[in-house]
N, C-alpha and C positions, 0 to 999 in steps of 0.2 A: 431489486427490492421486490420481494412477494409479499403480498398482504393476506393473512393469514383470516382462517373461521371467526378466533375471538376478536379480532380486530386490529392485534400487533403484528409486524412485519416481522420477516428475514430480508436479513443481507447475503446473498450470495456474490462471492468473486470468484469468476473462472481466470482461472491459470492455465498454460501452455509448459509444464515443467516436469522433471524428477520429482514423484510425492514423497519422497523421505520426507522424515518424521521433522528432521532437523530446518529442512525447509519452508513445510509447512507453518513453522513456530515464524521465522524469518516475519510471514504477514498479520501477524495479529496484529500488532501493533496500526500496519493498515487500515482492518477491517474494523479496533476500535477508535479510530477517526473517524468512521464513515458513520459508527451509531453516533457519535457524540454528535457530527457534524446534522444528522437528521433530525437527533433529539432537542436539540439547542440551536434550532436555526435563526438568521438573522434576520428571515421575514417567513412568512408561513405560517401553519400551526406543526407544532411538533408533534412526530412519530415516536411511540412507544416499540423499542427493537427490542423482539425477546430472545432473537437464536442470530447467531453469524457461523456462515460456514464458506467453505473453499470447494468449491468443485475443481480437483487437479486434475486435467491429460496430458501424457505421455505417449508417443507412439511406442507400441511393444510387439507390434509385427508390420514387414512392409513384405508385398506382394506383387510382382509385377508380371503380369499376362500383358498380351496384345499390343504391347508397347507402351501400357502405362502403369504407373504404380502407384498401389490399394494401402494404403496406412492404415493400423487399430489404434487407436486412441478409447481406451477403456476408462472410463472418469471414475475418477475416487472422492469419494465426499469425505471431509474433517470438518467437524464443528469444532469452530470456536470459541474457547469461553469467555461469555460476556464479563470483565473485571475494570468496573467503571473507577473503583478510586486507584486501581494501578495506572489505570490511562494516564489520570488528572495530576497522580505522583511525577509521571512519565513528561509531562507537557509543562509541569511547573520549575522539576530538574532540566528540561530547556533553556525555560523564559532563566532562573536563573545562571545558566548558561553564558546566553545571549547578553545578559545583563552586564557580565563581567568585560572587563578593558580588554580591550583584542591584546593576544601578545605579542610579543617583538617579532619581526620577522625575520626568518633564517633564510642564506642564502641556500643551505643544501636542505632544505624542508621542499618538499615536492608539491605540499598543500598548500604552499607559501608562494608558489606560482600563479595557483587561481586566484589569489586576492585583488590583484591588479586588473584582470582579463575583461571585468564588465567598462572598464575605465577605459582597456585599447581600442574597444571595440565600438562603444555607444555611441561616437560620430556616424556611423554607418544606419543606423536607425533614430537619430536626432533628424527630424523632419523641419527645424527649424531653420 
């Protein structure tokens, strides 16, 4: 978070990735949790976020003298655009989501494997 002249912040996230265009969109979503999460905290005072952006690097030359090798990592900045009732669309089509009765479980569903997995596992960390 950078705190700006007028007094509102940026959010910057550094990524270690491919900056295609297509990837870059992959974390808005992200970065608008991170204003909401600032703007409407549970304790604090709230921050006014006026810019979110992405600093991407990608290695795009490697060099190796001496017996070690020199990597370029040239960052790309995308800003992101701040779209606070898409968030809240985004987070509400969730909740009602979540709301709804789990569905029946299939045996050949592969997502139908992790349902059980905190079940097998949570003796292993029950300290009781």
């Amino acid at each position: 978070m950078v705190k700006q002249s007028d007094g509102t912040y940026l959010i910057v996230d550094f990524k270690i990735s491919d900056p295609a265009a297509e990837k870059v969109a992959k974390y808005q979503t992200q970065l608008q949790a991170y204003q909401y999460a600032f703007e409407h905290p549970a304790q604090g005072e709230p921050k006014e976020i006026a810019k979110l952006g992405l600093i991407v690097m990608y290695p795009d030359r490697v060099k190796f003298a001496k017996g070690e090798a020199f990597l370029s990592f040239p960052p790309k900045w995308f800003e992101i655009d701040i779209k606070r009732d898409e968030f809240i669309n985004f987070i509400q089509n969730i909740q009602k989501l979540l709301d709804e009765p789990m569905p029946p479980e299939n045996l050949n569903c592969k997502w139908c494997e992790y349902r059980h997995h905190g079940e097998k596992y949570a003796h292993l960390f029950n300290n009781k």
